[in-house]
N, C-alpha and C positions, 0 to 999 in steps of 0.2 A: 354071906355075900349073896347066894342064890335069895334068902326072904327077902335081902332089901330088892332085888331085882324085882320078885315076883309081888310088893308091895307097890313099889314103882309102874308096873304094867298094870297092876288094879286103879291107882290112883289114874293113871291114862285113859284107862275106861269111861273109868267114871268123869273124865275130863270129855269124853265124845261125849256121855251121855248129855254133856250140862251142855255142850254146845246147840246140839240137835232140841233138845228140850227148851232152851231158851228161843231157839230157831234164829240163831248165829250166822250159822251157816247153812247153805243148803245140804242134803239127806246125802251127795257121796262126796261130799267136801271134808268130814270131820277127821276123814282118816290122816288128810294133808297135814292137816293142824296137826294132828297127835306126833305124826312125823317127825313136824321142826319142833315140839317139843324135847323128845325124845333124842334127839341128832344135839340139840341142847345140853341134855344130861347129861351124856358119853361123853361130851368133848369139855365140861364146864371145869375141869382140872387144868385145862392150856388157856380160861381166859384171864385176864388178868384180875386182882383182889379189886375188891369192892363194892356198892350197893349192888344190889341185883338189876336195876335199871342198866348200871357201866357195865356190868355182865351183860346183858343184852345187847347194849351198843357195839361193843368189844365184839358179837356175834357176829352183827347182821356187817361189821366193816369188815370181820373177815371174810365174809360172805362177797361182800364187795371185791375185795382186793383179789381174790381168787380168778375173778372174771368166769366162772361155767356158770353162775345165775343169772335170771334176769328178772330185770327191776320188779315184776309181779312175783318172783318169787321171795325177792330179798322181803319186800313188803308183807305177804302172804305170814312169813317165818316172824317177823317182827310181830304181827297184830297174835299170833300163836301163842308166843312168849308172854305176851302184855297180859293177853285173855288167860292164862293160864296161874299167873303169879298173881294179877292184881286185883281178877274176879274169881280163881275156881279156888285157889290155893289158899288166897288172902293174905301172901305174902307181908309181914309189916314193915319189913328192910327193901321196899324192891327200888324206893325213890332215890333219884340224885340228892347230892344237899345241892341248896339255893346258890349257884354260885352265879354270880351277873357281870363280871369281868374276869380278866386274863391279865397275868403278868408271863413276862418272858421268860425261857432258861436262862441261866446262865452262860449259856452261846448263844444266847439272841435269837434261839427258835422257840416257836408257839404252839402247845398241843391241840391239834384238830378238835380231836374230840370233849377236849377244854373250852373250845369257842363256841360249838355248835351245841354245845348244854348251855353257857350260858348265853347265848344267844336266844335261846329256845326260850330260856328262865325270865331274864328281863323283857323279854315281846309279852307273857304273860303277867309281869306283875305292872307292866305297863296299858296293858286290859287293848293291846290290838287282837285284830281281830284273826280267825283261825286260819284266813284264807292270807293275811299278810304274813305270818308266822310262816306258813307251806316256801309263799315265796322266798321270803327272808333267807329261808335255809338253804332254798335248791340255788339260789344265786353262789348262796357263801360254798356250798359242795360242789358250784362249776368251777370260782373262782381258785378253790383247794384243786382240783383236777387239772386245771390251766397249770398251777405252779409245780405240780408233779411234771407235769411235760416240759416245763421249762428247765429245771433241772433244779427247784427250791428246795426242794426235799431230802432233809436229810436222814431221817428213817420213818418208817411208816406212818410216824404221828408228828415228827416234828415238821414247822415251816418256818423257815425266812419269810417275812411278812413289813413291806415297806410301800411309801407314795407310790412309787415311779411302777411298781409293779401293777398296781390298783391302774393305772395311764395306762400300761400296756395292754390291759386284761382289757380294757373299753375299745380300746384301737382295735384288739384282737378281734372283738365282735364285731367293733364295723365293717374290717376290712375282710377278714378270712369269714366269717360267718354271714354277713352282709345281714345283719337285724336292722330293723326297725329304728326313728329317734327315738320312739316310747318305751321299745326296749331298752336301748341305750342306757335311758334315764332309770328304767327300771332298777336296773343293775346298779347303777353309780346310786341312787335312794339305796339299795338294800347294805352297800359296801360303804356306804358313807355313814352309815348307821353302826355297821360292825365296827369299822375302827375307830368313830368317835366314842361310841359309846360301851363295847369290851375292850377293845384293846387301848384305848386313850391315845392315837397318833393324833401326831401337829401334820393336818391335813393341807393349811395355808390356804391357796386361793385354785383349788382343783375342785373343786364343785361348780366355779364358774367357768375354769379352763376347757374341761372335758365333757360338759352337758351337752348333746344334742339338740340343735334347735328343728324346731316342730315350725312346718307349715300351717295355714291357715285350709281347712278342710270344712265343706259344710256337710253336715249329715244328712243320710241317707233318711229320705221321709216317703213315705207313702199315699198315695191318693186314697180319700175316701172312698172311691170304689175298688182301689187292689186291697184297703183293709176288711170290707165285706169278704170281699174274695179269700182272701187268707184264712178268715175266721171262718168261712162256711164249711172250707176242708179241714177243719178241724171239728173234733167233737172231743166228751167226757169232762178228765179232769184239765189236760193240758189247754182246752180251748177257755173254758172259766178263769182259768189263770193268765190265758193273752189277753183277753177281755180285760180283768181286773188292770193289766198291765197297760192295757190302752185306754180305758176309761179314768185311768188315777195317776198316769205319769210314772208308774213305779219303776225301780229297777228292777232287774231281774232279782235279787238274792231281795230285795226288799220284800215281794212279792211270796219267794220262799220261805221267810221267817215272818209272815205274818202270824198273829196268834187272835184266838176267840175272841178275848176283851178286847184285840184292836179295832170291830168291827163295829160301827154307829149304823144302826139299817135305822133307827130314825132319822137322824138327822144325815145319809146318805153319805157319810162320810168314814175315809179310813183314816188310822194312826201308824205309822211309820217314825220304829221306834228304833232309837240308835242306827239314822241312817249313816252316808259317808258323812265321813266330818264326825261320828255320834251327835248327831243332831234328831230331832224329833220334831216333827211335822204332821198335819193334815192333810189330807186330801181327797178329792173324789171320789163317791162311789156311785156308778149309776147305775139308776133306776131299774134300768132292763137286764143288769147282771143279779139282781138280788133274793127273785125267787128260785133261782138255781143252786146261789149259793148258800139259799136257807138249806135248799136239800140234800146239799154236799155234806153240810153240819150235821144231819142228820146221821149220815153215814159216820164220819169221823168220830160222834159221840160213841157212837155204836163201837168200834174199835178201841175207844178209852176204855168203853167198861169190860171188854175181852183183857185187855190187858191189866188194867187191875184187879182182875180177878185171878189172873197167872201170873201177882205178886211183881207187876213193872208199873206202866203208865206214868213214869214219870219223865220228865224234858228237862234239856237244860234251862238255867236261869242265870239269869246278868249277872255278873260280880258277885258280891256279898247276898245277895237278894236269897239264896239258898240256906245259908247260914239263920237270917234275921227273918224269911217266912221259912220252915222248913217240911212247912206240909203244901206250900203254894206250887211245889213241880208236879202234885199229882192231882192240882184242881181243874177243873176243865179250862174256866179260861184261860190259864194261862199254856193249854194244848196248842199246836201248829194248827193254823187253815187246814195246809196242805203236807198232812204227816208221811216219813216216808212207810213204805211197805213191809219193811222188816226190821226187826229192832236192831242195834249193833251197841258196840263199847264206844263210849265218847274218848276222842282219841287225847286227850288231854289227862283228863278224871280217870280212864277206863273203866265209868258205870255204865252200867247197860239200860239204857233207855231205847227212845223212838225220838228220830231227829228228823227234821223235816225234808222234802225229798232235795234232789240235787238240779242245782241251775241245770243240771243239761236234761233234766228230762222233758223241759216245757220248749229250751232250747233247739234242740233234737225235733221238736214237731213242730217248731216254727219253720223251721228250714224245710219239712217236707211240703209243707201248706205252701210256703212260699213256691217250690218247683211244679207242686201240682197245680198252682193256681196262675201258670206260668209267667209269672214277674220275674222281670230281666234284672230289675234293681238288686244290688247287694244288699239283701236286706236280710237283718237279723231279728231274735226278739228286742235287743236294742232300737229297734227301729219306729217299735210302738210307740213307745216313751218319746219319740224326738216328733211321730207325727202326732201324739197328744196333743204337746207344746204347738206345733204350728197349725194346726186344728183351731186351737181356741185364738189366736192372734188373729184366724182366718174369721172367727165370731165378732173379733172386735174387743175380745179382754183382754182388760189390763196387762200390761207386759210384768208390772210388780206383782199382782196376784199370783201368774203364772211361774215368777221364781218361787213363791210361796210354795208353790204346789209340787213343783220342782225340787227343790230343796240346794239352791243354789246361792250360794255365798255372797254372788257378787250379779248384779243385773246385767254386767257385762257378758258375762258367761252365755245369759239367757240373750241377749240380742243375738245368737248367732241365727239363732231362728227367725229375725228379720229378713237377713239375704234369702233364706227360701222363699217367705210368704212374697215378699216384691218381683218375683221371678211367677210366683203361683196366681195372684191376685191381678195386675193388669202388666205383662210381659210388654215389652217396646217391640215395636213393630219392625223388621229384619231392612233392612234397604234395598236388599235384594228383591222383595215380596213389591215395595213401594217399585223399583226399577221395573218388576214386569207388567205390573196394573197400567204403568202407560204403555204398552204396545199396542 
């Protein structure tokens, strides 16, 4: 008993050293990791049978239900476990199987942890994307936590799970939470997805009953001279990247997931590849962003070849595209614009690559540029994108090109930006203004 301890505490070791050595984590971070591995071990007799993945899950809900953690920690312990089974250990049992629906017990209740794997499972073999996946689940583990307080719950994993409940759970947010229609809807897309598509309920006609309806809002756009302004208090990377943002109509995460080959510096154009919708588009690149961003490249190559020399450098790739190129994630173009700074575990795969940085970093320094360059507007990095679009209607192009560029499904979508430019272009003159000019 004492060797296998003292085996167990060498492998831990060696488990900081691959952390710190890949640069995972920061230099007094590893200790943490080693902990929830370790806290792992000792207690892995009380979780219940199964892959080593449902061992994990089994962990982090006791973690949960316990109520002394908090959510960074629960988090902190789960990415421990991952990193620790699926890259240091190389565990070959540690995956769920494929399961993509849920039948009921025999009393009519439905295991949590049954829904929320296959919920997980079909979002992935249905190729959405990582950031609807995140929502998908935190709606379905608020909707599990509504029915614990209502009193659904009949032991730790089981739930009564019906329509009327789903009604209540939306009413719940409106009225005690007081969200948003966008939230609303949020919620009712992610729970209208779960029970059609794992649990198979006859939903009827509650996707029309209970939706939120949405007022008619025009977006926040900015004047060409608060965009100078914004953009002057910025510098580095994040200002290249509002730029790119306002010169090409991008979204934010489009912007983030750009790659090498998307970029046309001849023909001044970028590629916006599996935008919303998975649609793929052109668009703008201008002129006066492009020797800067030759010599961002520069750097970023620079960073590739650090990293494939310390045996990584590679990124994720679309679907199947890894399988059918499989030396294509460690070729340059297909590297991010804008990579992030330290490598981590893709939380899907958990290979350790370099992913590109996160919407809030560019986010985060719009907002400050925005207060230092004191604009009273609500304005976000979204806001680039919407003064693009009334930018160029304010030129005189085409309103169709402009959905092109946009990547908008329908022209209607794109008319909103009408109401601003008729308001920006020749305003109607007040009555009031006309009532004082005769005195």
């Amino acid at each position: 008993m004492d060797n296998l301890l003292q085996n167990q505490e060498l492998q831990l070791s060696g488990f900081a050293d691959y952390l710190l050595k890949q640069r995972l984590v920061q230099d007094g971070h590893a200790r943490f990791y080693v902990y929830w591995v370790r806290k792992f071990l000792s207690q892995r007799i009380k979780i219940p049978m199964g892959s080593m993945e449902e061992r994990i899950t089994g962990f982090t809900e006791e973690m949960q239900m316990c109520g002394s953690y908090k959510d960074w920690q629960i988090t902190q312990a789960e990415r421990s476990l991952r990193l620790y089974f699926a890259n240091f250990t190389k565990d070959k049992d540690w995956k769920r199987p494929l399961l993509t629906s849920v039948q009921p017990a025999a009393d009519g209740t439905y295991s949590r942890s049954a829904i929320e794997n296959a919920l997980r499972n079909l979002i992935r073999v249905k190729h959405y994307s990582y950031s609807t996946e995140k929502t998908y689940l935190d709606w379905a583990r608020r909707f599990f936590d509504y029915l614990k307080e209502t009193g659904a719950l009949r032991n730790p994993d089981a739930y009564h799970i019906n329509v009327d409940q789903i009604k209540d759970f939306l009413a719940y947010l409106a009225t005690r939470n007081n969200v948003a229609a966008s939230t609303q809807n949020q919620a009712l897309g992610a729970l209208l997805f779960l029970c059609r598509e794992i649990l198979h309920l006859d939903l009827g006609s509650i996707e029309h009953g209970v939706r939120a309806k949405r007022g008619t809002k025009l977006p926040v756009v900015l004047t060409l001279e608060e965009v100078r302004q914004l953009l002057v208090g910025m510098q580095g990377v994040p200002r290249l990247m509002a730029e790119l943002i306002y010169g090409g109509g991008l979204r934010v995460m489009e912007c983030c997931r750009l790659r090498v080959k998307d970029l046309d510096f001849e023909n001044n154009l970028l590629f916006v590849r599996e935008g919303k919708g998975d649609k793929d588009r052109t668009t703008l690149m201008a002129e006066s962003v492009k020797e800067n961003l030759q010599k961002h490249l520069i750097t970023v190559r620079q960073l590739h070849v650090q990293d494939l020399a310390a045996g990584a450098g590679e990124v994720w790739l679309p679907h199947a595209l890894a399988v059918k190129y499989p030396k294509a994630a460690s070729e340059w173009g297909w590297q991010y614009v804008f990579p992030s700074g330290k490598l981590s575990s893709d939380p899907r795969s958990d290979k350790i690559r370099r992913h590109h940085v996160s919407d809030m970093y560019v986010q985060k320094a719009v907002g400050e540029a925005v207060r230092a360059a004191g604009i009273v507007k609500p304005a976000s990095v979204h806001s680039m994108r919407h003064s693009f679009a009334t930018h160029l209607l304010l030129q005189g192009v085409d309103i169709r090109q402009i959905q092109e560029y946009l990547g908008h499904s329908h022209v209607e979508t794109t008319m909103i930006y009408t109401h601003v430019v008729k308001d920006m272009r020749s305003p109607a003159k007040s009555p009031l203004d006309l009532l004082m000019e005769r005195k």
